[in-house]
MIVO-907829 format. One line per 2 residues: for each residue x, y, z of N, C-alpha, C. Coordinates in Angstrom, 3 decimals. Example, Ala and Ser with C-alpha at 12.3 -4.5 7.8 and 13.67 -1.06 7.14 Angstrom:
<atoms>
13.190/-5.690/7.800/12.300/-4.500/7.800/13.200/-3.300/7.800; 12.850/-2.250/7.080/13.670/-1.060/7.140/12.900/0.030/7.870
</atoms>
This chain:
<atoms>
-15.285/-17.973/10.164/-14.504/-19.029/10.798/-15.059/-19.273/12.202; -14.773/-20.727/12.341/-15.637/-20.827/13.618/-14.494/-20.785/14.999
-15.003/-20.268/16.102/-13.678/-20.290/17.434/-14.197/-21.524/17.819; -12.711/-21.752/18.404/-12.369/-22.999/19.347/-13.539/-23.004/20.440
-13.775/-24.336/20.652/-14.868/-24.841/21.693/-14.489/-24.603/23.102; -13.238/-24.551/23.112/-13.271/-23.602/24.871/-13.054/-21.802/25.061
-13.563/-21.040/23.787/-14.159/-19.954/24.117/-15.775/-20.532/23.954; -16.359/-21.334/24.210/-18.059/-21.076/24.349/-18.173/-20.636/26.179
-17.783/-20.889/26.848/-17.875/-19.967/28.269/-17.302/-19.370/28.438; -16.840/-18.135/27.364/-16.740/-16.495/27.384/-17.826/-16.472/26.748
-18.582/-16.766/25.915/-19.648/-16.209/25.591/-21.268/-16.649/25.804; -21.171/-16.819/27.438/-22.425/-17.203/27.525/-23.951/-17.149/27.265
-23.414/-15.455/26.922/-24.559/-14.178/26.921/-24.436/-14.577/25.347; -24.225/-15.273/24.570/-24.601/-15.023/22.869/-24.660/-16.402/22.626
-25.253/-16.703/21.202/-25.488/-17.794/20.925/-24.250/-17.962/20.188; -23.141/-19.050/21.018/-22.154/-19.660/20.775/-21.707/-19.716/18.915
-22.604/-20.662/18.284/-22.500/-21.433/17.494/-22.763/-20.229/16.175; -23.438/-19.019/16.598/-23.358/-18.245/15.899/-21.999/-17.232/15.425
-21.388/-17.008/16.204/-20.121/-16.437/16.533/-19.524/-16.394/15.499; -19.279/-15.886/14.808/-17.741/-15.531/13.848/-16.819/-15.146/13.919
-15.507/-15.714/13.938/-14.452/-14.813/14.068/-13.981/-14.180/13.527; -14.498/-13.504/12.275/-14.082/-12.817/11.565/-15.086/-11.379/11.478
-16.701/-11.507/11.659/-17.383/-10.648/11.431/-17.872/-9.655/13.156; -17.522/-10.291/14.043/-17.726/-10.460/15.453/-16.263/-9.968/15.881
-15.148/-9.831/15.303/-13.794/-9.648/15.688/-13.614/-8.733/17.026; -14.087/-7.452/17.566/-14.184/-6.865/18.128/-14.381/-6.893/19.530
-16.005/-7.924/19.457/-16.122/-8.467/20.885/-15.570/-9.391/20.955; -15.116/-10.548/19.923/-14.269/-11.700/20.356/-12.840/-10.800/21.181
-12.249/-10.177/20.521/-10.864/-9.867/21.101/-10.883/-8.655/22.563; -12.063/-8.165/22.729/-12.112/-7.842/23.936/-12.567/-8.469/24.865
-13.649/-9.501/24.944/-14.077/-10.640/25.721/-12.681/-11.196/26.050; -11.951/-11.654/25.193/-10.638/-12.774/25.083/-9.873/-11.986/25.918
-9.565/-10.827/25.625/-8.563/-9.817/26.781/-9.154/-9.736/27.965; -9.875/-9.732/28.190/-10.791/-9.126/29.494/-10.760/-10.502/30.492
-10.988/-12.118/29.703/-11.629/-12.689/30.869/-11.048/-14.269/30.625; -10.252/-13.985/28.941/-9.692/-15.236/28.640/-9.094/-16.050/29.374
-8.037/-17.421/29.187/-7.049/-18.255/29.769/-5.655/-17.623/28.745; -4.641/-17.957/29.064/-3.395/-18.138/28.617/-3.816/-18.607/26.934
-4.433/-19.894/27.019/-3.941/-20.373/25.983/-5.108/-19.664/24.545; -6.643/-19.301/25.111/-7.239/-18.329/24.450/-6.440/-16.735/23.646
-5.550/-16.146/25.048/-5.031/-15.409/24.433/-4.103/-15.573/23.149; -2.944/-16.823/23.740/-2.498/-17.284/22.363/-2.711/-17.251/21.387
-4.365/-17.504/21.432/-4.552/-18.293/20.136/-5.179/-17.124/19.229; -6.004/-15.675/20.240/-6.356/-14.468/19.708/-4.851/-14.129/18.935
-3.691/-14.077/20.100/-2.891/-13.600/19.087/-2.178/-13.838/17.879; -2.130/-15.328/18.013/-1.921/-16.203/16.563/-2.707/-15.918/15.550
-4.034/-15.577/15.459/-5.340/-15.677/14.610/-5.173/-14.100/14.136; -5.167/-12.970/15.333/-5.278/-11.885/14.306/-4.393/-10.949/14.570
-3.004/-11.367/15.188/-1.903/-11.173/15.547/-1.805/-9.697/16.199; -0.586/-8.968/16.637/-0.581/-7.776/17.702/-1.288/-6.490/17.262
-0.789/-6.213/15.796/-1.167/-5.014/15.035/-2.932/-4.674/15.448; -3.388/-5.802/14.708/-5.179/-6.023/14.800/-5.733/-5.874/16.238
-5.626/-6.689/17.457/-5.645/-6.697/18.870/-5.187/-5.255/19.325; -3.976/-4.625/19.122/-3.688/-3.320/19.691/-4.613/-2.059/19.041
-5.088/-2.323/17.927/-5.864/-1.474/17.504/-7.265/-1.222/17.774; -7.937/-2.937/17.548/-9.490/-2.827/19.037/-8.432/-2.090/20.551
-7.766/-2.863/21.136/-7.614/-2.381/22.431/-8.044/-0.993/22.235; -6.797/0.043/21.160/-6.487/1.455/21.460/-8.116/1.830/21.327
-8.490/1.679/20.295/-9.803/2.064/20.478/-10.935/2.268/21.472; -10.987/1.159/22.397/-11.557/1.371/23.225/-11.156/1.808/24.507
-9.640/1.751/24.420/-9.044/2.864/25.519/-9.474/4.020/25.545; -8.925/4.439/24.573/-9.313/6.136/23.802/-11.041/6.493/23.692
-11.383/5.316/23.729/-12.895/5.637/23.267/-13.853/5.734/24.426; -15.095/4.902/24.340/-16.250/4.106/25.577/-15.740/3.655/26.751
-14.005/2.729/26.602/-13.828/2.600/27.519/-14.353/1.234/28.277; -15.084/0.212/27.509/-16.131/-0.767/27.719/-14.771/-1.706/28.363
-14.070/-1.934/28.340/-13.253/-3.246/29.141/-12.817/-2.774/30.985; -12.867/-3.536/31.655/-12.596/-3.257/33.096/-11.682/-3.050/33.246
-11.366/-1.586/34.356/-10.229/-1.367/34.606/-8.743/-1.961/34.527; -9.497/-3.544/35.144/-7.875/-4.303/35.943/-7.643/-4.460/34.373
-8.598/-4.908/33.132/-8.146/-4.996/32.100/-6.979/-4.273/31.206; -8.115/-3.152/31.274/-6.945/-1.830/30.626/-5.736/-1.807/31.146
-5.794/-1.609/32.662/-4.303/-1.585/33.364/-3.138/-2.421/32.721; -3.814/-3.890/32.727/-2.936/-4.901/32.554/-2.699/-4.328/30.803
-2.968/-4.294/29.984/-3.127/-4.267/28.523/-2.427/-3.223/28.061; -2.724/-2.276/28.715/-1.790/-0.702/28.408/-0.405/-1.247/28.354
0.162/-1.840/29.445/1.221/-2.210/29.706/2.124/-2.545/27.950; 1.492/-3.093/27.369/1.538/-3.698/26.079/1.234/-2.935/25.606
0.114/-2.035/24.967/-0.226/-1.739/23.852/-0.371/0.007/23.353; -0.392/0.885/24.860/-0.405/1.895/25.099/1.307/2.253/24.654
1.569/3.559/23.995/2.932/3.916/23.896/3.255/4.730/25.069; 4.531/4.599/25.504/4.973/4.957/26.821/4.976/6.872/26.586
4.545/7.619/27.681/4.557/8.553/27.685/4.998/8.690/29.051; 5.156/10.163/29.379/5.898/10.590/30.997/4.548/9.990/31.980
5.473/9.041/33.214/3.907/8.380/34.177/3.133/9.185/34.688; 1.872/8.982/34.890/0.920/9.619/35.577/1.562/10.259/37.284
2.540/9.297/37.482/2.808/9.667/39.029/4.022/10.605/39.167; 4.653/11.038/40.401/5.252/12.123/39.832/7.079/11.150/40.332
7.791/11.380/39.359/9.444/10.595/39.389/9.904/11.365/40.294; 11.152/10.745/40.768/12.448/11.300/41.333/12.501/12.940/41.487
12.600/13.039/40.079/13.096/14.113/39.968/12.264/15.420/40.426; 11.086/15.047/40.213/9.702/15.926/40.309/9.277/16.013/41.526
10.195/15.536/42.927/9.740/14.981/44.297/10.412/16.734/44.656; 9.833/17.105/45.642/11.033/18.475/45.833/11.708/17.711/47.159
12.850/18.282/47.062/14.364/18.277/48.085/13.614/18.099/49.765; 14.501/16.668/50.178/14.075/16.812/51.703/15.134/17.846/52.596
15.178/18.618/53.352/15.677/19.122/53.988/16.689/18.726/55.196; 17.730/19.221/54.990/18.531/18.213/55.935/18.161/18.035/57.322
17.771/19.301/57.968/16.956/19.081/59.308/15.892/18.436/59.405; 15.893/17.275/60.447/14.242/16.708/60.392/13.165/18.181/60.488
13.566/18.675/61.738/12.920/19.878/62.208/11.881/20.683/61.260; 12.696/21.160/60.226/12.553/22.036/59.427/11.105/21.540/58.710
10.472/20.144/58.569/9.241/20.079/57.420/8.216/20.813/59.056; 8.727/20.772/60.195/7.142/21.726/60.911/7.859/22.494/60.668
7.947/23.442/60.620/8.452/24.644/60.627/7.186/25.757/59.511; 6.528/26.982/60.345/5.489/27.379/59.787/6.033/27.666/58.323
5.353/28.225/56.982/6.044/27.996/55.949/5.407/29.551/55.279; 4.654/30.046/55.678/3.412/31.112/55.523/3.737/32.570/55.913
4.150/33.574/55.670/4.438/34.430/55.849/3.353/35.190/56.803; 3.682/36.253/57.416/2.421/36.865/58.107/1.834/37.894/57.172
0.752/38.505/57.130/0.539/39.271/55.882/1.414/40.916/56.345; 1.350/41.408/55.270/2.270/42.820/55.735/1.258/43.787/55.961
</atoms>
């Protein structure tokens, strides 16, 4: 199947007209994530809907890794399953002390 004529400048680097969207699926849907418009993405997701798209993504999350950071970032958001965040919560912060004083305060024992 042939893609729509305004993905030919995502793929400058290949010969356009060659392109398949069906045998090519892979780099079409990571090119399309990585650098698409709104309405490109749409139309990736209309064509080979979330299941197909989250599965290239996971792959190359998990894998090589070939899409740019800001990509992944943005994409995980979607397609990555939520696990405990990388950063540390609330709960995991330790207790401020009611005295300002107290964070100088030496913390180190002297040796015995």
């Amino acid at each position: 199947m042939k893609l729509p004529d305004s993905f030919a400048r995502l793929f400058r680097n290949y010969n356009f007209e060659e392109l398949d969207a069906e045998r090519h699926m892979k780099l079409i849907v990571k090119t399309v994530l990585a650098y698409g418009e709104w309405e490109e993405i749409l139309w990736l997701f209309r064509h080979y809907g979330r299941e197909k798209i989250s599965e290239i993504f996971l792959e190359d999350y998990y894998g090589l890794r070939t899409l740019p950071e800001s990509t992944r970032r943005l994409w995980e958001l979607l397609f990555v399953p939520e696990t405990s965040p990388p950063w540390p919560t609330q709960r995991d912060l330790p207790t401020v002390p009611e005295d300002p004083a107290a964070k100088w305060r030496g913390r180190r024992m002297p040796p015995s």
